[in-house]
mmCIF file as gemmi writes it, N, C-alpha and C atoms, coordinates in Angstrom:
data_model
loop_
_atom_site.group_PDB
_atom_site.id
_atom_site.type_symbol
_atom_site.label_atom_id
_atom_site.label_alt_id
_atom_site.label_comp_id
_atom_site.label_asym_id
_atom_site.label_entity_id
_atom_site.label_seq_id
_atom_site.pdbx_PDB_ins_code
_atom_site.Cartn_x
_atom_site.Cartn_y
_atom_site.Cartn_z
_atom_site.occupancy
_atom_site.B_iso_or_equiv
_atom_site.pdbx_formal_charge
_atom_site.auth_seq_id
_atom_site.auth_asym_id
_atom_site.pdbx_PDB_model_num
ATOM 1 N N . UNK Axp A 1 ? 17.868 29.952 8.743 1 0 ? 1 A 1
ATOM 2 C CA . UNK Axp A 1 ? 19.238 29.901 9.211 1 0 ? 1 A 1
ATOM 3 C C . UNK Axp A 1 ? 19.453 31.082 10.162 1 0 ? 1 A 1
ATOM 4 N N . UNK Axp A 2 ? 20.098 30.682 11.43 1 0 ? 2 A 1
ATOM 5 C CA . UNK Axp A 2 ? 20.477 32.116 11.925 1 0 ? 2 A 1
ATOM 6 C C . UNK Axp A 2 ? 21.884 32.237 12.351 1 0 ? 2 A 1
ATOM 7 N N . UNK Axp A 3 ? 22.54 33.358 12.019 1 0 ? 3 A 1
ATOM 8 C CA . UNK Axp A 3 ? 24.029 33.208 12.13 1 0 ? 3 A 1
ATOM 9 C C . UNK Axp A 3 ? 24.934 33.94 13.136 1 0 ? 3 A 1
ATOM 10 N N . UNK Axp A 4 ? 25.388 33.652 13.904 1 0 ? 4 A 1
ATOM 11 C CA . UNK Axp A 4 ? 25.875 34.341 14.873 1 0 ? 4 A 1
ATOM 12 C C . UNK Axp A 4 ? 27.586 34.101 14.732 1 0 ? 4 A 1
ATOM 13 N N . UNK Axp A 5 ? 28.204 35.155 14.2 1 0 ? 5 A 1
ATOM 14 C CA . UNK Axp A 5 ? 29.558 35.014 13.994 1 0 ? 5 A 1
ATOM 15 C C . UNK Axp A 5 ? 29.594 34.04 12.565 1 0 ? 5 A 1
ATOM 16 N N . UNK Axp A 6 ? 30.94 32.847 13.158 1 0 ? 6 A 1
ATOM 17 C CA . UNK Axp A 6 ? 30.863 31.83 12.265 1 0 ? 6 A 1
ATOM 18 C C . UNK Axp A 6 ? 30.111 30.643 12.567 1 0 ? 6 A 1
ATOM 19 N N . UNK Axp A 7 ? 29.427 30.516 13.69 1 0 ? 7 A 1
ATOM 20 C CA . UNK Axp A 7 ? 28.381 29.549 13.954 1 0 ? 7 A 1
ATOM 21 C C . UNK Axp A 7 ? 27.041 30.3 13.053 1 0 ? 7 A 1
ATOM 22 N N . UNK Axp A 8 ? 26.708 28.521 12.278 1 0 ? 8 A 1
ATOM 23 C CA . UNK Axp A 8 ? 24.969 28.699 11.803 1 0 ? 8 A 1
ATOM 24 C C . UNK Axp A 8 ? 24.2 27.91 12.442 1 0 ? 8 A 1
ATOM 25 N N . UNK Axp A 9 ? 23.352 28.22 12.86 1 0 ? 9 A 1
ATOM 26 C CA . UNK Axp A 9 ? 22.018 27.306 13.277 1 0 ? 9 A 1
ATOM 27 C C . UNK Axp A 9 ? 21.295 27.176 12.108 1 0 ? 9 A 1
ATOM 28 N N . UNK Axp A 10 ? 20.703 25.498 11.957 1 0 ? 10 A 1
ATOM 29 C CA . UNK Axp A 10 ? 19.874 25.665 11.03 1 0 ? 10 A 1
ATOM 30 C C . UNK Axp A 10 ? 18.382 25.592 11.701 1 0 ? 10 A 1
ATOM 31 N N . UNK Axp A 11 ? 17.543 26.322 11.439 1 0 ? 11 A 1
ATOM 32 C CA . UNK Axp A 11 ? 16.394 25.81 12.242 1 0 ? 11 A 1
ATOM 33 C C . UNK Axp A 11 ? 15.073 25.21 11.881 1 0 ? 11 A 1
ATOM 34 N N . UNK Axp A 12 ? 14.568 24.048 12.239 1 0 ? 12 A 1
ATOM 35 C CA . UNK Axp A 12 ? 13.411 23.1 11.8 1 0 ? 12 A 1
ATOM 36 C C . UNK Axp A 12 ? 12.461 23.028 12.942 1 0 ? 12 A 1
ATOM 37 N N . UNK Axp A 13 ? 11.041 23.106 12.16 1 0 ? 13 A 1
ATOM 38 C CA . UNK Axp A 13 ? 9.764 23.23 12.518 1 0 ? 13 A 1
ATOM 39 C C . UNK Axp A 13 ? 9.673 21.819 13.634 1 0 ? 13 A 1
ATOM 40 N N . UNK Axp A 14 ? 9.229 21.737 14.468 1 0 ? 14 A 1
ATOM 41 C CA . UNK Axp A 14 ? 9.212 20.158 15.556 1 0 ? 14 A 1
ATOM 42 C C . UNK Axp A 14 ? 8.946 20.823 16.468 1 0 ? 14 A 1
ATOM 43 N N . UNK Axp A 15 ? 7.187 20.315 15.377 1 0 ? 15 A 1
ATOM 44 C CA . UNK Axp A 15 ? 5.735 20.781 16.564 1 0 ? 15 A 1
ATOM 45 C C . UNK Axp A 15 ? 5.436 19.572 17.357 1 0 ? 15 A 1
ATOM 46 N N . UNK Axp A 16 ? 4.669 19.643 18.693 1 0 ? 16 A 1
ATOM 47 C CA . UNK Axp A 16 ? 4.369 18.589 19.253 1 0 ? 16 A 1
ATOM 48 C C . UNK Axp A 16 ? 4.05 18.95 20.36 1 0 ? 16 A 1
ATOM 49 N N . UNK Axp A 17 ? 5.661 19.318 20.973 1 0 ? 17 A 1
ATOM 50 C CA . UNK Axp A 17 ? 5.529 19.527 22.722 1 0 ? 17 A 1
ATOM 51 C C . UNK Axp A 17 ? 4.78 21.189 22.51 1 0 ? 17 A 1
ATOM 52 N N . UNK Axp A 18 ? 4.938 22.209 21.738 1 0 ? 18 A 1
ATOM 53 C CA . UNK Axp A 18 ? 4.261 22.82 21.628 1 0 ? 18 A 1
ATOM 54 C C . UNK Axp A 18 ? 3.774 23.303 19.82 1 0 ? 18 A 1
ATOM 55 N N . UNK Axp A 19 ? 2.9 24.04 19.82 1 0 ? 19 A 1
ATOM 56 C CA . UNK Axp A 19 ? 2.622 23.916 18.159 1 0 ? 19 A 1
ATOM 57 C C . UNK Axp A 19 ? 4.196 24.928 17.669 1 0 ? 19 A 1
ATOM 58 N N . UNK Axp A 20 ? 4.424 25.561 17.783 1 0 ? 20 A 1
ATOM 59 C CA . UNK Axp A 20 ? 5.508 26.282 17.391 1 0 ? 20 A 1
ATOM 60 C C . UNK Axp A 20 ? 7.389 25.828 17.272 1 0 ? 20 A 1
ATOM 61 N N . UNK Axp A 21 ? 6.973 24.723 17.774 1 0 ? 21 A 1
ATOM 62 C CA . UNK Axp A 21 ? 8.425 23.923 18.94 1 0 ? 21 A 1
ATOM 63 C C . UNK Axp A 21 ? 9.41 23.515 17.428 1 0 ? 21 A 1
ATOM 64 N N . UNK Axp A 22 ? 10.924 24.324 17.525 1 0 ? 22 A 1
ATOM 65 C CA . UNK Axp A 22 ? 11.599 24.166 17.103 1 0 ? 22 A 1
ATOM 66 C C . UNK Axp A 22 ? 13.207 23.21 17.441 1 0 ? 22 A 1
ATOM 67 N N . UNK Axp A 23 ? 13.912 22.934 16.297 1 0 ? 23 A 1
ATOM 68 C CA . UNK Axp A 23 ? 14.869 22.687 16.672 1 0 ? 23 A 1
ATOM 69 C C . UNK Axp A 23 ? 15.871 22.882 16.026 1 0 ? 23 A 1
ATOM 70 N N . UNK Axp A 24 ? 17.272 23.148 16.758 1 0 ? 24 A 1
ATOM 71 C CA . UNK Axp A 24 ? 18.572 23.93 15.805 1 0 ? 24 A 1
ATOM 72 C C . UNK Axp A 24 ? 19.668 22.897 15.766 1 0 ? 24 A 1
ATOM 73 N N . UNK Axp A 25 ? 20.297 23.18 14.753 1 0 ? 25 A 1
ATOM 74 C CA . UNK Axp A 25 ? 20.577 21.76 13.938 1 0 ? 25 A 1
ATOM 75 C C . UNK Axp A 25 ? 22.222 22.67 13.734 1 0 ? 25 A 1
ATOM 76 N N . UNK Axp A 26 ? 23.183 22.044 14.177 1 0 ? 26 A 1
ATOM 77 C CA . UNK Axp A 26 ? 24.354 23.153 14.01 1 0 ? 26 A 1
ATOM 78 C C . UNK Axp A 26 ? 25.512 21.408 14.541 1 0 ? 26 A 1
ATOM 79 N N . UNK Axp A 27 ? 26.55 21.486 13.085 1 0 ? 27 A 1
ATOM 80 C CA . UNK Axp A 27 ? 27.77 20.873 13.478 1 0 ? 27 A 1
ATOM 81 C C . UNK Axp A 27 ? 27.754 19.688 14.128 1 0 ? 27 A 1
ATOM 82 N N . UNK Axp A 28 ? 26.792 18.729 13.465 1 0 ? 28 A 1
ATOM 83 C CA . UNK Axp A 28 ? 26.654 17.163 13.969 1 0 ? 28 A 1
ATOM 84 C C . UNK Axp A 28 ? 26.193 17.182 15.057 1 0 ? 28 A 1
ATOM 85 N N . UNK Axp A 29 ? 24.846 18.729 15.619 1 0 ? 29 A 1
ATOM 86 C CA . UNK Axp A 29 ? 24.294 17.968 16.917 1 0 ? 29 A 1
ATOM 87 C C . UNK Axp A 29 ? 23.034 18.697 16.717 1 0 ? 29 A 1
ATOM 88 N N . UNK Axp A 30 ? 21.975 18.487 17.182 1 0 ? 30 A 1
ATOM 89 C CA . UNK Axp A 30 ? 20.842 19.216 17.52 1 0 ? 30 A 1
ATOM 90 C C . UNK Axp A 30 ? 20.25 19.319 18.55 1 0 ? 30 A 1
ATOM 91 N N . UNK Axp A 31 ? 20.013 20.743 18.594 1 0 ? 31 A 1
ATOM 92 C CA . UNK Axp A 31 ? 19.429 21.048 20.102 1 0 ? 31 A 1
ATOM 93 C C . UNK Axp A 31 ? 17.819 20.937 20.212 1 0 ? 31 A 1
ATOM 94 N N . UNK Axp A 32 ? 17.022 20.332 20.885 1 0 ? 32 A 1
ATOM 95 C CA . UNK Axp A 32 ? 15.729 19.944 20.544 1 0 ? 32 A 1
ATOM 96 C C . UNK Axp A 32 ? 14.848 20.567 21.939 1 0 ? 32 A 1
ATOM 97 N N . UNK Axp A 33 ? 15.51 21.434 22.576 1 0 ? 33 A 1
ATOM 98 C CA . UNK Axp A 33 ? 14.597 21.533 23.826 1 0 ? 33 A 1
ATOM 99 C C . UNK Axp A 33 ? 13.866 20.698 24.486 1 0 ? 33 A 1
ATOM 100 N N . UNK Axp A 34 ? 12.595 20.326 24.792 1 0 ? 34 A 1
ATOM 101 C CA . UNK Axp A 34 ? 11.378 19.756 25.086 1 0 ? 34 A 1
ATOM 102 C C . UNK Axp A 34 ? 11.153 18.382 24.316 1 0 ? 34 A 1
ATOM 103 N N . UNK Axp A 35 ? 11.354 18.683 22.527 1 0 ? 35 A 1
ATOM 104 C CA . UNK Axp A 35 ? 10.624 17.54 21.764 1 0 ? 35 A 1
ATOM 105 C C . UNK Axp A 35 ? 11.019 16.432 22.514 1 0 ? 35 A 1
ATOM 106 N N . UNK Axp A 36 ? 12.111 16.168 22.698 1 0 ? 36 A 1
ATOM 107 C CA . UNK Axp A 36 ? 12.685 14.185 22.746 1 0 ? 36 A 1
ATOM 108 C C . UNK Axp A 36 ? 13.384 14.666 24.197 1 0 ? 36 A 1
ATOM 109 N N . UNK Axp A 37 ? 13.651 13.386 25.036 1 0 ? 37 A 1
ATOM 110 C CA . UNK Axp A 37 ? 14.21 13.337 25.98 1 0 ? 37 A 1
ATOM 111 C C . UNK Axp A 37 ? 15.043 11.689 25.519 1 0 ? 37 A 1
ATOM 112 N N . UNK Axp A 38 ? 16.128 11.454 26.626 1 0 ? 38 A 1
ATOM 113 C CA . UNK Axp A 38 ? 16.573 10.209 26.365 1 0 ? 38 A 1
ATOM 114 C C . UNK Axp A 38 ? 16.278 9.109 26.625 1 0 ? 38 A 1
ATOM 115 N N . UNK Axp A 39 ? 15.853 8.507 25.329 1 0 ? 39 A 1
ATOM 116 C CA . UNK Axp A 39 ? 14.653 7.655 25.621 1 0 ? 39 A 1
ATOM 117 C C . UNK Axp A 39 ? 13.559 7.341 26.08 1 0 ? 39 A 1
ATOM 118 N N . UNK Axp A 40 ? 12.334 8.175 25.688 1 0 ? 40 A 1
ATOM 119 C CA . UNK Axp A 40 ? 11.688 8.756 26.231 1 0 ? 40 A 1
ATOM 120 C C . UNK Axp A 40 ? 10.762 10.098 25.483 1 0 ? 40 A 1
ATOM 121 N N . UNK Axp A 41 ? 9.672 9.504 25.494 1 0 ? 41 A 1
ATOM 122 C CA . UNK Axp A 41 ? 8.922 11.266 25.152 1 0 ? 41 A 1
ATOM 123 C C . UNK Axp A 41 ? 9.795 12.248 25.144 1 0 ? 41 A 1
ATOM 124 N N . UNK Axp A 42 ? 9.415 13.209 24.921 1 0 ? 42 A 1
ATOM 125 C CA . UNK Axp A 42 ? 9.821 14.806 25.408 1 0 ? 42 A 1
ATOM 126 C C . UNK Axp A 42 ? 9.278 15.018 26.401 1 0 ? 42 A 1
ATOM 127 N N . UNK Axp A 43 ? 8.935 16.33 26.624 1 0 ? 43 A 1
ATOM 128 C CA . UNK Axp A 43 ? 8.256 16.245 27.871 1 0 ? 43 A 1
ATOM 129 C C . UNK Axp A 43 ? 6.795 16.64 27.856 1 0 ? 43 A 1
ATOM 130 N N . UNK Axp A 44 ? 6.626 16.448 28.499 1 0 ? 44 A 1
ATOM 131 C CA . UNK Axp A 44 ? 4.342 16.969 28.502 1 0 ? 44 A 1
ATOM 132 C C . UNK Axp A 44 ? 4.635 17.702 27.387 1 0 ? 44 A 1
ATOM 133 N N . UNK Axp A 45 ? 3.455 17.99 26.352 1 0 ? 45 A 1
ATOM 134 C CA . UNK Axp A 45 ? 2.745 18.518 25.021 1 0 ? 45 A 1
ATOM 135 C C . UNK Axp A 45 ? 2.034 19.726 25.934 1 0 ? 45 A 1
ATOM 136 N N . UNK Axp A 46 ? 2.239 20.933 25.414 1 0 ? 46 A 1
ATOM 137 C CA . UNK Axp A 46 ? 1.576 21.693 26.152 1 0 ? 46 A 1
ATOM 138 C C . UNK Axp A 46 ? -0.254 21.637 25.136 1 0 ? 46 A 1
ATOM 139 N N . UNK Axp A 47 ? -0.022 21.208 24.1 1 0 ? 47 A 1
ATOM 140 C CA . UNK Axp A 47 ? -1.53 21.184 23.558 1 0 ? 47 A 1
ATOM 141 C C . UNK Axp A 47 ? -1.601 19.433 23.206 1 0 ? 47 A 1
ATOM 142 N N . UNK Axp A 48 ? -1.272 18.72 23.951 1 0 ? 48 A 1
ATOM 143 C CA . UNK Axp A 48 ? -1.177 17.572 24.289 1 0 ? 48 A 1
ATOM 144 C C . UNK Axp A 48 ? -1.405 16.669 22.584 1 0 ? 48 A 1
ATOM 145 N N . UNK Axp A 49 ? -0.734 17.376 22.176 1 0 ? 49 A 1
ATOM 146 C CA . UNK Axp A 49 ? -0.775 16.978 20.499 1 0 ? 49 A 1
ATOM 147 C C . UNK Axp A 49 ? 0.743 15.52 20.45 1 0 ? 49 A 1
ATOM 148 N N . UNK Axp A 50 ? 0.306 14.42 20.428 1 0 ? 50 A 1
ATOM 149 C CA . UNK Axp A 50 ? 1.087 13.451 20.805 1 0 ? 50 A 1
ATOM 150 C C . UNK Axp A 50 ? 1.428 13.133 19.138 1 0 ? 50 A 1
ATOM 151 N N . UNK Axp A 51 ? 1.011 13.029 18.497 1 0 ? 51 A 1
ATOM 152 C CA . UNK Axp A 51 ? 0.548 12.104 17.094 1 0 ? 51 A 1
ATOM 153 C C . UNK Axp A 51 ? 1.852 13.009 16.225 1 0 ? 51 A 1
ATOM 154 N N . UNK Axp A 52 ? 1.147 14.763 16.622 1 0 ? 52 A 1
ATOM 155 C CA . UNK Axp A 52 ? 2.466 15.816 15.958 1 0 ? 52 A 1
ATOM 156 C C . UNK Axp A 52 ? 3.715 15.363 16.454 1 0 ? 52 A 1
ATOM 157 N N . UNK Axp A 53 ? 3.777 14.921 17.652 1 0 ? 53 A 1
ATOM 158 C CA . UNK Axp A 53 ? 5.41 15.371 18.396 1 0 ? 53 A 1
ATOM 159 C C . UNK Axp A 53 ? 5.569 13.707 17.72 1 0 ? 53 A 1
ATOM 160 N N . UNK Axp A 54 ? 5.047 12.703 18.019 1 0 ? 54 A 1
ATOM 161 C CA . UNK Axp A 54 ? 5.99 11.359 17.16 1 0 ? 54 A 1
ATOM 162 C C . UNK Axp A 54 ? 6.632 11.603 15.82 1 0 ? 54 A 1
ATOM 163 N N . UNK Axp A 55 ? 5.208 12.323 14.905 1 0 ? 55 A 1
ATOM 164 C CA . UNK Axp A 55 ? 5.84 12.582 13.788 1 0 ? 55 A 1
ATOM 165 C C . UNK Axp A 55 ? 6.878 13.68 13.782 1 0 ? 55 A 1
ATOM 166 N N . UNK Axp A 56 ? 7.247 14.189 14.292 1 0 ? 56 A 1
ATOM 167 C CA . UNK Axp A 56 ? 8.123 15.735 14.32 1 0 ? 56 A 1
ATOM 168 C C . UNK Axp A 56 ? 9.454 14.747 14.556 1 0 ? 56 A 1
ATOM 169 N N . UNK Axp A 57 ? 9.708 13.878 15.666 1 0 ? 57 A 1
ATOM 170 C CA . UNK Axp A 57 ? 10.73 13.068 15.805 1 0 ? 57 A 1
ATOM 171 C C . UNK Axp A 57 ? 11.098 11.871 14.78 1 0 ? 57 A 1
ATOM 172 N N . UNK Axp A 58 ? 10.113 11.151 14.44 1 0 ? 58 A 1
ATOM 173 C CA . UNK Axp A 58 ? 10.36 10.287 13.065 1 0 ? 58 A 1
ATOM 174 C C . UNK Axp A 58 ? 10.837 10.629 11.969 1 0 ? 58 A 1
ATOM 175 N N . UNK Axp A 59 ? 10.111 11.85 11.428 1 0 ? 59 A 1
ATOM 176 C CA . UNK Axp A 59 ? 10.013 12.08 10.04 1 0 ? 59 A 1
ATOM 177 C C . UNK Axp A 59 ? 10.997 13.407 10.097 1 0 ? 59 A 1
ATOM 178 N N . UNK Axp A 60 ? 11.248 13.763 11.34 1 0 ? 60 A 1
ATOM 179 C CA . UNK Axp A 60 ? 11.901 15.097 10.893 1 0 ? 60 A 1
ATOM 180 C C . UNK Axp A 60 ? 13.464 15.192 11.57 1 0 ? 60 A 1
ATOM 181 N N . UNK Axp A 61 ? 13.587 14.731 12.824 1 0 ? 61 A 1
ATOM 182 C CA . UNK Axp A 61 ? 14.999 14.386 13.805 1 0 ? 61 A 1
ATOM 183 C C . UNK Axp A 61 ? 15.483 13.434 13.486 1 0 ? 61 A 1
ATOM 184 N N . UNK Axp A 62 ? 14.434 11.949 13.355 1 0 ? 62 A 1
ATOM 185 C CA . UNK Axp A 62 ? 15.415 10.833 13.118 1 0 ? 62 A 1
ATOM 186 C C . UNK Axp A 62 ? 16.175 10.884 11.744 1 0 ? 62 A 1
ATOM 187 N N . UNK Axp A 63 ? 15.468 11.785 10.571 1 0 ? 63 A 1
ATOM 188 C CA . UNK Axp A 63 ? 16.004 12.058 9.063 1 0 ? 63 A 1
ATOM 189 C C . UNK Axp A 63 ? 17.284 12.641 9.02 1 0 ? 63 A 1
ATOM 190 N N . UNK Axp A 64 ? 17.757 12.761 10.858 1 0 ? 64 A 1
ATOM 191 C CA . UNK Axp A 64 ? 18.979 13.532 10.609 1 0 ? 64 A 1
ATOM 192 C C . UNK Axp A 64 ? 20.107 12.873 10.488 1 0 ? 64 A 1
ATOM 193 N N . UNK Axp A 65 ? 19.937 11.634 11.086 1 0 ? 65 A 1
ATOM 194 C CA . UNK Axp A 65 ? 21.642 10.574 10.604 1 0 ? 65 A 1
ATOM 195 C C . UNK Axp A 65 ? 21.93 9.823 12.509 1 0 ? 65 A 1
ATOM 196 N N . UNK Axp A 66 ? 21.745 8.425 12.144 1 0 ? 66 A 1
ATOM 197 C CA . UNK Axp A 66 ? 22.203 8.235 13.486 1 0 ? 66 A 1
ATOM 198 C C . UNK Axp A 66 ? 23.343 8.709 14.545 1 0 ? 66 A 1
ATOM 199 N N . UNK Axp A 67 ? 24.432 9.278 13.718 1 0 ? 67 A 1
ATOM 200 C CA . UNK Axp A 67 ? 25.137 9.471 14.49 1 0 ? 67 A 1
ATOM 201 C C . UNK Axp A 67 ? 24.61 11.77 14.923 1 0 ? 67 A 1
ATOM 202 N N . UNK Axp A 68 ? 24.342 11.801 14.676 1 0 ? 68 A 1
ATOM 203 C CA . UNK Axp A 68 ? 24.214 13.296 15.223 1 0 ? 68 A 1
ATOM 204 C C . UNK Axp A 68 ? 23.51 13.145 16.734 1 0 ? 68 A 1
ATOM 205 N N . UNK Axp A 69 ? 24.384 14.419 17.36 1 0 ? 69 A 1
ATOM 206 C CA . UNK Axp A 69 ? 24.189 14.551 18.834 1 0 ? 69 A 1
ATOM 207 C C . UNK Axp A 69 ? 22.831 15.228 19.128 1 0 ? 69 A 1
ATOM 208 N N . UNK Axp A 70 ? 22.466 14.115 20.094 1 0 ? 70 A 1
ATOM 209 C CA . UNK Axp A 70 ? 21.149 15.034 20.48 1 0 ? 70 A 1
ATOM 210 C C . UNK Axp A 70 ? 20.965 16.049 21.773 1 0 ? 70 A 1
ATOM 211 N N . UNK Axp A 71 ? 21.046 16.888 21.791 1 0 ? 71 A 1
ATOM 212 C CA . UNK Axp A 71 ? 20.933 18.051 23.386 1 0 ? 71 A 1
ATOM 213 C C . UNK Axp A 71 ? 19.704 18.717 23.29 1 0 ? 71 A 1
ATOM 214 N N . UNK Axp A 72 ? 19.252 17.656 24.598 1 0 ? 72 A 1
ATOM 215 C CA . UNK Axp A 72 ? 17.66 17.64 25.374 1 0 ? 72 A 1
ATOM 216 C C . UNK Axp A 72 ? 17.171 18.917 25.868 1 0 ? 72 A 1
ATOM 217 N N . UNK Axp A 73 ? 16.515 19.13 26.368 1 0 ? 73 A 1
ATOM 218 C CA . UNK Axp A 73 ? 15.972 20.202 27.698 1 0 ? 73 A 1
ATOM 219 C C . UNK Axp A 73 ? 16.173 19.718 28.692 1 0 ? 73 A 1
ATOM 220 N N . UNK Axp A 74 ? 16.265 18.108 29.05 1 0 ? 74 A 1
ATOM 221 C CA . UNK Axp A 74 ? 16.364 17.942 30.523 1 0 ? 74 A 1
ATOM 222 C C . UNK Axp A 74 ? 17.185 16.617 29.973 1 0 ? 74 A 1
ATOM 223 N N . UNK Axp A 75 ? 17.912 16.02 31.12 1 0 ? 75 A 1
ATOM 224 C CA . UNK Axp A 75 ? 19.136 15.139 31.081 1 0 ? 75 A 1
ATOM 225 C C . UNK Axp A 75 ? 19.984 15.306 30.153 1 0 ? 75 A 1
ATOM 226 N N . UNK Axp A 76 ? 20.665 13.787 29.761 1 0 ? 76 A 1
ATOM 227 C CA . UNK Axp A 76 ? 21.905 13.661 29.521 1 0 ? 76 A 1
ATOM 228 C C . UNK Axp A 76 ? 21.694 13.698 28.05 1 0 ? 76 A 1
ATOM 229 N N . UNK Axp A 77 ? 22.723 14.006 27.312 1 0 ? 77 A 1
ATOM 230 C CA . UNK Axp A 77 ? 22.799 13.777 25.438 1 0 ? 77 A 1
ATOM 231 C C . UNK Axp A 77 ? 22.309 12.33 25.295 1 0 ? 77 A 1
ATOM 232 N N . UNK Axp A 78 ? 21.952 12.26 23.843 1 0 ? 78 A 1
ATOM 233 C CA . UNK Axp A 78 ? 21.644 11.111 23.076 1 0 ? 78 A 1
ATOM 234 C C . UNK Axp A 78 ? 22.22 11.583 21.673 1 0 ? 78 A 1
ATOM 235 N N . UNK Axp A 79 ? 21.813 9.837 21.102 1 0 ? 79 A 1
ATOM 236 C CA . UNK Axp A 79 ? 22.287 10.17 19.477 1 0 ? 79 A 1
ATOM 237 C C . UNK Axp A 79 ? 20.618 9.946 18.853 1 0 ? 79 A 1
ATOM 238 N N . UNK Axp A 80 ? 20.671 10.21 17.804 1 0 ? 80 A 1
ATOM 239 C CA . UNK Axp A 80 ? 19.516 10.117 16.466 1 0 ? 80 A 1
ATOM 240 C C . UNK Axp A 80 ? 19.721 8.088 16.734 1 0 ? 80 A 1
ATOM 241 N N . UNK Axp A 81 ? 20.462 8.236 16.627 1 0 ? 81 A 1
ATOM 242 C CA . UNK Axp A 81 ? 20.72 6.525 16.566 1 0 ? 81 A 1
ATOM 243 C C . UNK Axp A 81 ? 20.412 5.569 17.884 1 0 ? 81 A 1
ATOM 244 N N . UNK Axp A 82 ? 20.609 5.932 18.223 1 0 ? 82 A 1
ATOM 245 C CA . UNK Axp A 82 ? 20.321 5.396 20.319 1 0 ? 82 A 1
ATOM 246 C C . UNK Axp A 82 ? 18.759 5.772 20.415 1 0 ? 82 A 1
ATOM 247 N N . UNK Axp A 83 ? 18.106 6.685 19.863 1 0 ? 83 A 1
ATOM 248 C CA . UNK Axp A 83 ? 16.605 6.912 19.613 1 0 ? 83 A 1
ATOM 249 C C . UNK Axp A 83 ? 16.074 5.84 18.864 1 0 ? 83 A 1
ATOM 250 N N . UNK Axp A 84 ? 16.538 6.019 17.951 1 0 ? 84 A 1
ATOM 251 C CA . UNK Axp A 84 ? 15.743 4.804 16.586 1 0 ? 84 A 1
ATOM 252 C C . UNK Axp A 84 ? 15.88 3.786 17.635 1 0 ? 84 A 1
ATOM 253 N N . UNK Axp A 85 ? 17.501 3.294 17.948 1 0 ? 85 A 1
ATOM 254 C CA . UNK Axp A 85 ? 17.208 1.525 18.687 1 0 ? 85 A 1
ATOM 255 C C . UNK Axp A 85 ? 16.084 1.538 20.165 1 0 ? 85 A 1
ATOM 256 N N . UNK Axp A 86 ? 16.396 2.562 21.051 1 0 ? 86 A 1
ATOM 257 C CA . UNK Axp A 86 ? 16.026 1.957 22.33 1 0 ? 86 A 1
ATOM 258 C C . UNK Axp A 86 ? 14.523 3.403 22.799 1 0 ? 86 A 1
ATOM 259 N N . UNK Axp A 87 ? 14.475 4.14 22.367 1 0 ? 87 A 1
ATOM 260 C CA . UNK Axp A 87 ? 13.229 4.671 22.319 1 0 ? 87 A 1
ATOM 261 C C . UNK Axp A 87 ? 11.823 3.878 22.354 1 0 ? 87 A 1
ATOM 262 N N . UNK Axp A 88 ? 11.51 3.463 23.519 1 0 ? 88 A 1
ATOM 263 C CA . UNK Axp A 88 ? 10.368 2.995 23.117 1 0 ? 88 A 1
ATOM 264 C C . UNK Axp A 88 ? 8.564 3.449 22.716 1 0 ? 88 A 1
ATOM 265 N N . UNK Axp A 89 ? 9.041 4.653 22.913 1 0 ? 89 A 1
ATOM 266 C CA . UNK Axp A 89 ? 7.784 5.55 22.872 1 0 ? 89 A 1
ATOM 267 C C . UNK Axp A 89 ? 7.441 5.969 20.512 1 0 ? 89 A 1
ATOM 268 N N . UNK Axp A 90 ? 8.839 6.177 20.317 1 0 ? 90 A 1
ATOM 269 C CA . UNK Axp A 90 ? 9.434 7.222 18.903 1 0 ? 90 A 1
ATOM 270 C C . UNK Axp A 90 ? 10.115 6.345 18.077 1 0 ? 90 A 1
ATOM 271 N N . UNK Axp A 91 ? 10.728 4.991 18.801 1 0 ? 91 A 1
ATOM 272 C CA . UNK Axp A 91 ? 12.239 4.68 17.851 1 0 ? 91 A 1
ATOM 273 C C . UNK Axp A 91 ? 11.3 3.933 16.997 1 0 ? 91 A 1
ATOM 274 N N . UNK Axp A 92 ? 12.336 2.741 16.249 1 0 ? 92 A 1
ATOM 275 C CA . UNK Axp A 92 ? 11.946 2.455 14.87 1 0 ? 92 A 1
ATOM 276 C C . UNK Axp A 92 ? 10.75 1.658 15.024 1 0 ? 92 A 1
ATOM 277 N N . UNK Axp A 93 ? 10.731 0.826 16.269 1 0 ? 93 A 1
ATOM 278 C CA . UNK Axp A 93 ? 9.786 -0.383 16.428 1 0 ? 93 A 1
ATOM 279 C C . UNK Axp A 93 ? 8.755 0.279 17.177 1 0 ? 93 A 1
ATOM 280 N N . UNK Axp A 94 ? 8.509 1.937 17.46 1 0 ? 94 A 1
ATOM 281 C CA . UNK Axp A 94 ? 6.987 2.39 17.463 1 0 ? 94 A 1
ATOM 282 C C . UNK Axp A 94 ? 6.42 2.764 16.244 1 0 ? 94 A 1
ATOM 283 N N . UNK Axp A 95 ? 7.056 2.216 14.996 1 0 ? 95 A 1
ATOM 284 C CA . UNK Axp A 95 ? 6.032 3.274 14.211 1 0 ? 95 A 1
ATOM 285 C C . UNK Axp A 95 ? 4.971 2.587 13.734 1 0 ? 95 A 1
């Protein structure tokens, strides 16, 4: 957890795009940097570990609730839920 004021970040392990690659989880949205883009991979794997970054998004982002906001590294927001349906790389009908 890291706390700044009355904002908490919670923060979760989502290795993939790199082995270390986190994401902060604060007030129905998560910020994911790199991992996921909208609809769409994340972006290049810097240790081109593909297999980690699906599972990091399946088992660990999508566990967060369709409706939570997703804020990318590059473009526009998504939901957990708009991933599962139209993701074709991550959502439900790649696994």
């Amino acid at each position: 957890m890291i706390r700044f004021g009355s904002l908490r970040l919670q923060v979760i392990h989502t290795p993939g795009h790199t082995p270390g690659g986190v994401s902060l989880i604060a007030d129905g949205s998560v910020f994911v940097g790199d991992t996921l883009s909208r609809v769409r991979w994340g972006a290049r794997t810097s240790g081109r570990d593909f297999d980690t970054l699906k599972s990091s998004i399946q088992k660990k982002l999508f566990a967060l609730g369709d409706e939570v906001r997703v804020f990318t590294g590059h473009g526009p927001e998504t939901t957990i839920g708009e991933e599962k349906r139209h993701n074709p790389f991550v959502g439900l009908g790649a696994r």
